[in-house]
C-alpha positions in Angstrom: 44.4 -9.4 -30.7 40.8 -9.4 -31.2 38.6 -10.4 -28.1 36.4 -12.8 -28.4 32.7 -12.6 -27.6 31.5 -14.5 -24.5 29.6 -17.9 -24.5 25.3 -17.2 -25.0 25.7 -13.5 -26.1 22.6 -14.3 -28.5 20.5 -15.9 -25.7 18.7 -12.4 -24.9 18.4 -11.7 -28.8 16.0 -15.3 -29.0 13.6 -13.6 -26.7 13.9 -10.4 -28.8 13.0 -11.7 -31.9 10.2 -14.0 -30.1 8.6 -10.9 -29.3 8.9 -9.1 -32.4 7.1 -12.0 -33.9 4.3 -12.1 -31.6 4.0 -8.4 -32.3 4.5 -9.1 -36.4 1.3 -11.7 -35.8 -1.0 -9.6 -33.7 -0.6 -6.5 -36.2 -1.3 -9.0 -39.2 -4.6 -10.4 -37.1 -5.9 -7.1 -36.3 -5.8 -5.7 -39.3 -7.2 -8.5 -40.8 -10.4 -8.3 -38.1 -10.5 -4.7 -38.8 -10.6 -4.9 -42.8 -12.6 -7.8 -43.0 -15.5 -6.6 -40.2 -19.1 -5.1 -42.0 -19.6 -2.5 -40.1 -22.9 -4.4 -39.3 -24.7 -4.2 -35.8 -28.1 -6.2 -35.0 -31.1 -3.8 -35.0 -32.8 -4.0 -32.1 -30.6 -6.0 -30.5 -33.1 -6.4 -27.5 -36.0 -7.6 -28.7 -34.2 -10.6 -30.9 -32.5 -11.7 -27.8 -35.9 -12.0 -25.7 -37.3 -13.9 -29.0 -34.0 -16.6 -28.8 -34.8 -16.2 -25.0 -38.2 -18.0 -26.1 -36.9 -20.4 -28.9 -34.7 -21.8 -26.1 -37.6 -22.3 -23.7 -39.4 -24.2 -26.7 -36.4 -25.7 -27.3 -36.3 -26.9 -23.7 -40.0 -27.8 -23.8 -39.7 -30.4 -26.5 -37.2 -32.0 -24.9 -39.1 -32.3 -21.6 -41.7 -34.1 -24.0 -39.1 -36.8 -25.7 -40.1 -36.5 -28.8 -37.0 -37.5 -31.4 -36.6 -37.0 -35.1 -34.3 -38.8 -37.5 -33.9 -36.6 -40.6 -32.1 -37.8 -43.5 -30.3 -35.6 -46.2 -29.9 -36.9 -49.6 -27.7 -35.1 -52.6 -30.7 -34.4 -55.4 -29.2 -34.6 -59.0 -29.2 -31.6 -61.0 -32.5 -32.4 -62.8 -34.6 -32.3 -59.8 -35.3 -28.8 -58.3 -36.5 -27.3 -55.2 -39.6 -25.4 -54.2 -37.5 -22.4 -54.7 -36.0 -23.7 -58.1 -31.9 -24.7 -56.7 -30.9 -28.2 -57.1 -28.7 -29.6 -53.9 -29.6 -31.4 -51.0 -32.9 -31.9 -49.7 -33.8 -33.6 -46.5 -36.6 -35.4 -45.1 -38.3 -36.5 -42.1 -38.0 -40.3 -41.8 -39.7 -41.6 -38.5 -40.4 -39.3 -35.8 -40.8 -40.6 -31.9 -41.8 -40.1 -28.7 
C-alpha cells in the first residue's frame, strides 16, 4: 500500500515560490534600470548645485516678501501660435499681490 503524504507538505514550497518571484521581479527591474539609463552624468555637477543653492535662497526671499501670483493657463487653438511658432497652452499672469 502506497503511503500517503503528510498534512501541509506544500507549506515550505509557498515560501519557495514567494521567493523566486521576488527574485523573477528584481531581475526584470534591474535590467529594466540598466537598459533604459543614458549613460548621462551632470557636467560640473558642483557649480549647478551652488547655483540651485541660490535659486532656493531667492526662492525663500520672495516668500519672506509675500508677494503671490495667480497664473492662469488656457488651451490655444491650433491657429494661434507661440513666440517660438507651437500651438498649445499658453499662460498668463492674471493679478499679482503683495
Amino acid at each position: 500500500m502506497a503511503q500517503r503524504r503528510p498534512q501541509g507538505w506544500w507549506y515550505p514550497w509557498t515560501f519557495v515560490v514567494g521567493m523566486l518571484v521576488v527574485v523573477a521581479v528584481n531581475v526584470v527591474l534591474i535590467t529594466y534600470a540598466i537598459g533604459t539609463f543614458p549613460g548621462l552624468d551632470t557636467e560640473d555637477a558642483y557649480r549647478k548645485g551652488i547655483t540651485y543653492n541660490q535659486t532656493l535662497a531667492a526662492a525663500h526671499e520672495q516668500e519672506a516678501r509675500g508677494w503671490q501670483a495667480d497664473i492662469q493657463f488656457h488651451n490655444t487653438d491650433e491657429t494661434t501660435t507661440g513666440t517660438s511658432g507651437e500651438t498649445g497652452w499658453a499662460g498668463a499672469v492674471t493679478s499679482a499681490s503683495r
